[in-house]
Structure formats: C-alpha cells, structure tokens
N, C-alpha and C positions, 0 to 999 in steps of 0.2 A: 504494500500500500504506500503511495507518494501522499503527503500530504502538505497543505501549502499553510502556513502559520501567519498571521499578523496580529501585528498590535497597533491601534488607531483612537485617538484625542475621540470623543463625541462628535468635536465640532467636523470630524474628517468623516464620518461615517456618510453614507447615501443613506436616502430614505429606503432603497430594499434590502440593505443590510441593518436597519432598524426593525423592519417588518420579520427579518431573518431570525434575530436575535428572539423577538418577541413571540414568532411560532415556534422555535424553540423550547424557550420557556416555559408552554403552554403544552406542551407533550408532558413535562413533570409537575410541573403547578398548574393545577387545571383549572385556573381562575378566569379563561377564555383569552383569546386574543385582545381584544380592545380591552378588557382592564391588567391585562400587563404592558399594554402601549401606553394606558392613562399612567400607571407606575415607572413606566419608564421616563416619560416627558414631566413629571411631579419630582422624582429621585435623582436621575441620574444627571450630572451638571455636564458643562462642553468643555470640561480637561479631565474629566473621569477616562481611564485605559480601557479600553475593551480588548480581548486576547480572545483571540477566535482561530477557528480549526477548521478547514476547509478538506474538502474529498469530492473530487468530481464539480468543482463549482458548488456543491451543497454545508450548507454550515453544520456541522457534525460536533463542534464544542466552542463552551465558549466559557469566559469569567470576564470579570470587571472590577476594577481596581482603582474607587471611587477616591477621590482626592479631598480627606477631611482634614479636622483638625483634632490634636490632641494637647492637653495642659497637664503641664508638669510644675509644680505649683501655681505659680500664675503665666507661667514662660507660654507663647503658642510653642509647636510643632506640628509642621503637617502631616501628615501619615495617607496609609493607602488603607480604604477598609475592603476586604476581599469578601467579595460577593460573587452568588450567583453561578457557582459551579455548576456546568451540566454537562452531558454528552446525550447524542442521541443513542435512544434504546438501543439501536440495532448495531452500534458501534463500541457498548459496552462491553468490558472485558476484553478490550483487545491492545491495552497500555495506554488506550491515547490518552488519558486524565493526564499520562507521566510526561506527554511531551508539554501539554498545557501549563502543568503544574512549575516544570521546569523554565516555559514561557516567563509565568509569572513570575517566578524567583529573580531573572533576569532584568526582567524589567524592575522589579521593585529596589532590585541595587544597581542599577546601571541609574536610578532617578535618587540613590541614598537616602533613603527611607522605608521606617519602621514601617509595618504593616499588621494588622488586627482582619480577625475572623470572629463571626459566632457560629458554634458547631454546636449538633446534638452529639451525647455519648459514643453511637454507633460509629462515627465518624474521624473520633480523635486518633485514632492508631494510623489509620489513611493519611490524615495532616504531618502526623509524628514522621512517616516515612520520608518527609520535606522538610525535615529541621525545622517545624513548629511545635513550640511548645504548648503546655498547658501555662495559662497565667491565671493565678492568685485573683479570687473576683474581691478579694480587700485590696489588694494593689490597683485594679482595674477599673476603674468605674465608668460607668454607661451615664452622660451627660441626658440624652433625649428618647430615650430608648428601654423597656424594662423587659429581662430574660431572664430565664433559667437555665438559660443553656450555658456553655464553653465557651469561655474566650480563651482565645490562642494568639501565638504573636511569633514574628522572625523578625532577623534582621534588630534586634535591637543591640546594642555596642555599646558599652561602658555611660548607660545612661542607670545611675544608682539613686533613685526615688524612691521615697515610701509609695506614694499616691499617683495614680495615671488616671486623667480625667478625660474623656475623649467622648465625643459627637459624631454619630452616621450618617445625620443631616445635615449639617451644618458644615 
C-alpha cells in the first residue's frame, strides 16, 4: 500500500477536504454529517494542523492538532490539543494509526510544543506506544472543559510546575 500523508493550516484546506474530514468522522461518531460540519466550523480555528492519510485519492485517516493555550502559573504557553483520531473501518489494523501517529509527533516538535490529549482507559496503552504519558489530573487542569477521562501529554522538557492550567477552546 503507497500512501500519500499531509499536514495542512485550516486556512489551507479546500472545502472537499473539509466535507472529507467531516464524512469521516461521521462513520465513528455518528452525530450525522452536518453536525460535525457545524463542530467543525464552531471548534476548529484557521492554524489548527490537520494530519491526514490519503489511499487512492480517499481520506482513510486523519487527526488535528488544534492550537491552544496553556498557563503555567500565570505565564501563557501554547500547546497542540490532539484530537480526533480516526481511520476508516476498513483500513483498521493494518499500522496506518503508526504512520499518522508518527505524522503527528513530527509535527508537534518540528512547531516545539507540548501537546495534551483526552483519552478513555481502553486507549492509554495505544498512546503509551508514542511516548505519551499519563498526567497527574492534580497537575492538569481543564480551564473550559469537565472529564473523566485521561489526560496525557508529550513533548514536554524541563518545564517543572506544580499546576498546568490549559483550555480546548480557547
């Protein structure tokens, strides 16, 4: 299998690679196409990454690598929040998450910067395989946002804080 990889600003994308994204989406989140177009155009901002996997012209995986901010006491820093993992069903279990995943590691230090995920349980051993961690939800905190899920994080370097205040929206 050849497969063709990019990574693209929002503001670079074409509207059928937004429609791409958003049928996508709508194969594992079955919230219908138009309210993951309304989530897309409400959430995703125009320097958000998107990391997409192409096969045949068809979009077969994708993630996003939304460009927030986080507070280390009052200091900004901005970070990547990882979102949105997916592959098409029928392309599952054949490594491609690994080239994606590797995309995004790439990307997230080629721009130097930390980067945060929210994961359920089932999923934290799959991240682990990527040099993310599990972080401390007393360390962590979620500004705009309330979970019960995993937070996880890479790429972070001799940044030594009690407290990490960070925002999904913002």
């Amino acid at each position: 299998m050849q497969f063709v990889l990019l990574s693209k600003k929002t503001y670079q994308l074409k509207n059928c690679q937004i429609n791409s994204i958003c049928k996508l989406k709508n194969t594992h989140w079955n919230y219908g196409y138009k309210s993951n177009l309304e989530w897309f155009k409400k959430n995703v901002k125009s320097y958000d990454i998107h990391n997409l996997i192409y096969y045949n012209s068809k979009l077969i995986g994708y993630t996003v690598l939304r460009d927030r901010t986080l507070y280390i006491k009052k200091k900004k820093l901005k970070y990547f929040y990882f979102d949105t993992l997916i592959i098409d069903k029928k392309y599952r279990s054949k490594g491609i998450s690994n080239y994606l995943m590797k995309l995004n590691d790439h990307v997230i230090k080629q721009n130097n910067k930390i980067s945060l995920l929210i994961c359920k349980n089932n999923l934290i051993k799959f991240y682990k395989k990527f040099d993310w961690k599990t972080a401390s939800k007393k360390k962590f905190l979620i500004s705009d946002k309330k979970t019960n899920n995993n937070i996880m994080y890479i790429n972070i370097k001799n940044i030594k804080v009690h407290k990490y205040v960070f925002s999904i929206y913002k």
